[in-house]
Backbone as a ProteinNet text record, in pm:
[ID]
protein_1_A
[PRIMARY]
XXXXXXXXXXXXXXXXXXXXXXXXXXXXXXXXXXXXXXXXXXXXXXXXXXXXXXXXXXXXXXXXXXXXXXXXXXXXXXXXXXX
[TERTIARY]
-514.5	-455.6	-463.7	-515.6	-516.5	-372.4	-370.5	-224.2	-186.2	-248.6	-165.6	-106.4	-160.9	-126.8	-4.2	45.2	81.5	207.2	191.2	303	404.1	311	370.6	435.3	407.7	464.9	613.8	597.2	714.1	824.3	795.1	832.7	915.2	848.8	896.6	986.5	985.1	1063.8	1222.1	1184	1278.2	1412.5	1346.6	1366	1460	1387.7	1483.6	1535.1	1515.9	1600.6	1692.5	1685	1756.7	1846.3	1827.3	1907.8	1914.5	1819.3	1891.1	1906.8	1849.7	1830.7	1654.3	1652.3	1490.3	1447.7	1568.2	1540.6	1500.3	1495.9	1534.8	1413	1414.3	1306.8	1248.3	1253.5	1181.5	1018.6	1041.3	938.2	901.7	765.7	679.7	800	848.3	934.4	1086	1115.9	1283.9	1382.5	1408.3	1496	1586.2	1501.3	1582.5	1698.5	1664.8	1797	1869.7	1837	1907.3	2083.8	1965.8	2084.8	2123.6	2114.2	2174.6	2116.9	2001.3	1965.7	1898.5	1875.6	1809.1	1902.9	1987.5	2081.1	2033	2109.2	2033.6	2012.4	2094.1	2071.2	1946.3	1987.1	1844.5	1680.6	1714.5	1569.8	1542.9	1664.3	1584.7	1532	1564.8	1523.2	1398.3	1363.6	1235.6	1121.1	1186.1	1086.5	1068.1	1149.2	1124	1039.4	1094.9	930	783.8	807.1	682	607.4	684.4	599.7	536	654.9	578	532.1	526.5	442.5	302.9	305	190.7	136.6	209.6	163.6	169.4	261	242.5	405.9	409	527.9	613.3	681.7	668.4	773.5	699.9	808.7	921.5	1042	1126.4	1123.1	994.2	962.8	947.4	940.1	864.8	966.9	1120.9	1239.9	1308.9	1208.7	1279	1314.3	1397	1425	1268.8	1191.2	1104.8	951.1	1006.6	899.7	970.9	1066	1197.2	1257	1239.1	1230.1	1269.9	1119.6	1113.8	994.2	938.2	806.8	717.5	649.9	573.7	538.3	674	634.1	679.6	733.9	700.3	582.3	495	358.4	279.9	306.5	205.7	248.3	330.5	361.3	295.1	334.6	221.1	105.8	50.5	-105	-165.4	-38.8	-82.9	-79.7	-29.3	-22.4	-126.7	-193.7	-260	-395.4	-401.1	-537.5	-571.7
-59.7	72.5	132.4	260.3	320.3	342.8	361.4	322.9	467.3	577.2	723.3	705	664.7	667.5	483.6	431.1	348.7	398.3	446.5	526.1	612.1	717.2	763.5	749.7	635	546.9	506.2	443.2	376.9	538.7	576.8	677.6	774.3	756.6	856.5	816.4	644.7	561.2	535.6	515.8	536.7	677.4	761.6	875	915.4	936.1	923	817.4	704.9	581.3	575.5	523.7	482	566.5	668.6	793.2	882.2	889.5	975.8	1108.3	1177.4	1294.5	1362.2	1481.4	1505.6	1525.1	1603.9	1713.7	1646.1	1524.8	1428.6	1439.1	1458.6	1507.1	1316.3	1294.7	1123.1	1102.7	1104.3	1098.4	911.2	871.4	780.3	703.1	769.4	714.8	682	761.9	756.3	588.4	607.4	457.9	413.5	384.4	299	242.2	109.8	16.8	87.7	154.2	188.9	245.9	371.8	487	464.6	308.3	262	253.8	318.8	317.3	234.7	133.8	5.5	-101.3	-105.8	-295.9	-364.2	-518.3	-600.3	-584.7	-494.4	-450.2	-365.9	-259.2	-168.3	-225.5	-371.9	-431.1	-462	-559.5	-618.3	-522.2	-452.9	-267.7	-269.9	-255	-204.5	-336.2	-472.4	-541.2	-529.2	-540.9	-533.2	-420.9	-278.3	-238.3	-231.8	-283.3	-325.8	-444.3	-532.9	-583.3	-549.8	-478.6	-408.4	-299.9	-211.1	-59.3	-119.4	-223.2	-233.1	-376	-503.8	-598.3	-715.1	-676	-772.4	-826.1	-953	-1009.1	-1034.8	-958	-1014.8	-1123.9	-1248.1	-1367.6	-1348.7	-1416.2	-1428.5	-1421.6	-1494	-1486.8	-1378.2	-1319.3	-1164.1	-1045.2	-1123.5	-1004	-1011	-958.2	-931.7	-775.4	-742.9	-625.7	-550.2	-617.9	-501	-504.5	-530.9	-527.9	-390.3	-390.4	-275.8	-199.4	-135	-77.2	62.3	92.2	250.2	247.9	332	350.6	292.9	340.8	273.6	124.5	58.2	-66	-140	-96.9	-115.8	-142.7	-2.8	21.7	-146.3	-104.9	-206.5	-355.4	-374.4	-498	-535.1	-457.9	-426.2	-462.3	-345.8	-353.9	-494	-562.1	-689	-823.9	-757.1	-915.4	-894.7	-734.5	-736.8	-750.3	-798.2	-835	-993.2
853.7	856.6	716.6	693.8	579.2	514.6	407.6	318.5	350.3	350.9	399.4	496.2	588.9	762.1	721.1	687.2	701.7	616.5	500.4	414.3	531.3	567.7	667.9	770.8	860.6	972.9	895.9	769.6	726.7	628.4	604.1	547.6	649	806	890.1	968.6	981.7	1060.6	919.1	812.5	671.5	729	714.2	757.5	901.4	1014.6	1116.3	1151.7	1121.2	1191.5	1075.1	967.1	868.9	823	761.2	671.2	822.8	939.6	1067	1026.1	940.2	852.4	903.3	947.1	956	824.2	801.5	663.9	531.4	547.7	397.8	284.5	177.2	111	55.9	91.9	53.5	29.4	-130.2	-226.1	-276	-292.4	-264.8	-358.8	-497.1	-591.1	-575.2	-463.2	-455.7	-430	-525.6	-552.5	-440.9	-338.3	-179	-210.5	-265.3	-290	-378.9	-514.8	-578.6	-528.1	-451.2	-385.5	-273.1	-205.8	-92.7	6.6	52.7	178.1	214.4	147.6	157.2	168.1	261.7	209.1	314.9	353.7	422.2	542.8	615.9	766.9	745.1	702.6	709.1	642.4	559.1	544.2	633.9	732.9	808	934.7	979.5	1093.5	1052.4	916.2	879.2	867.9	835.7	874.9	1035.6	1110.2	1245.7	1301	1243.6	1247.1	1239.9	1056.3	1023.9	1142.7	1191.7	1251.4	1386.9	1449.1	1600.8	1618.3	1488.1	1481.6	1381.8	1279.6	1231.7	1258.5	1342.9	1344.1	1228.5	1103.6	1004.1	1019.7	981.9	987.2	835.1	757.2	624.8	611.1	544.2	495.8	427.2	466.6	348.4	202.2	170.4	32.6	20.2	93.3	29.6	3.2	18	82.6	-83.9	-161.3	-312.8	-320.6	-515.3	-478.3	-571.4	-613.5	-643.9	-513	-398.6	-283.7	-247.2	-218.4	-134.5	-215.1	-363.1	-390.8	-389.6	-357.2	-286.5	-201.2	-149.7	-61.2	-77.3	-207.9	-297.1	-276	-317.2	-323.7	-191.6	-61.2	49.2	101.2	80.9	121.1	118.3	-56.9	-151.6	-71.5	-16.2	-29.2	147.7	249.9	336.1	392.2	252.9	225.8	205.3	112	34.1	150.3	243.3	346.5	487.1	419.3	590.1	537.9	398.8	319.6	395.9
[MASK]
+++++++++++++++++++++++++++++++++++++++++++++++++++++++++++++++++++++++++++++++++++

């Protein structure tokens, strides 16, 4: 899956599922965990996405805070396991 189209999937599912906001201005940089919208329930939602909208399963090892982040390094981290 191309990283636009995969940004997007996760960015849009971020978006209405998580924050439940259409309107939400959520930029590639915006500090997830920082500003909360990232804690351990909502990682784990979004791994559960990741795996049945894109097929990748990500490991435990992989459940750090600079993977989850922000978008960005969501994506990247992704990208990095469907290599």
């Amino acid at each position: 899956m191309e990283t636009e189209i995969l940004q997007n999937k996760i960015q849009t599912y971020i978006v209405n599922d998580l924050l439940q906001s259409a309107n939400s201005d959520l930029k590639p940089d915006t500090p997830l965990l920082e500003w909360g919208v990232l804690n351990s329930m909502n990682i784990a939602k979004l791994m559960v996405f990741v795996r049945e909208e894109v097929g990748i399963t990500i490991p435990p090892s992989a459940i750090t805070g600079k993977h989850f982040k922000d978008l960005s390094s969501i994506v990247a981290l992704v990208r990095s396991l469907q290599a």
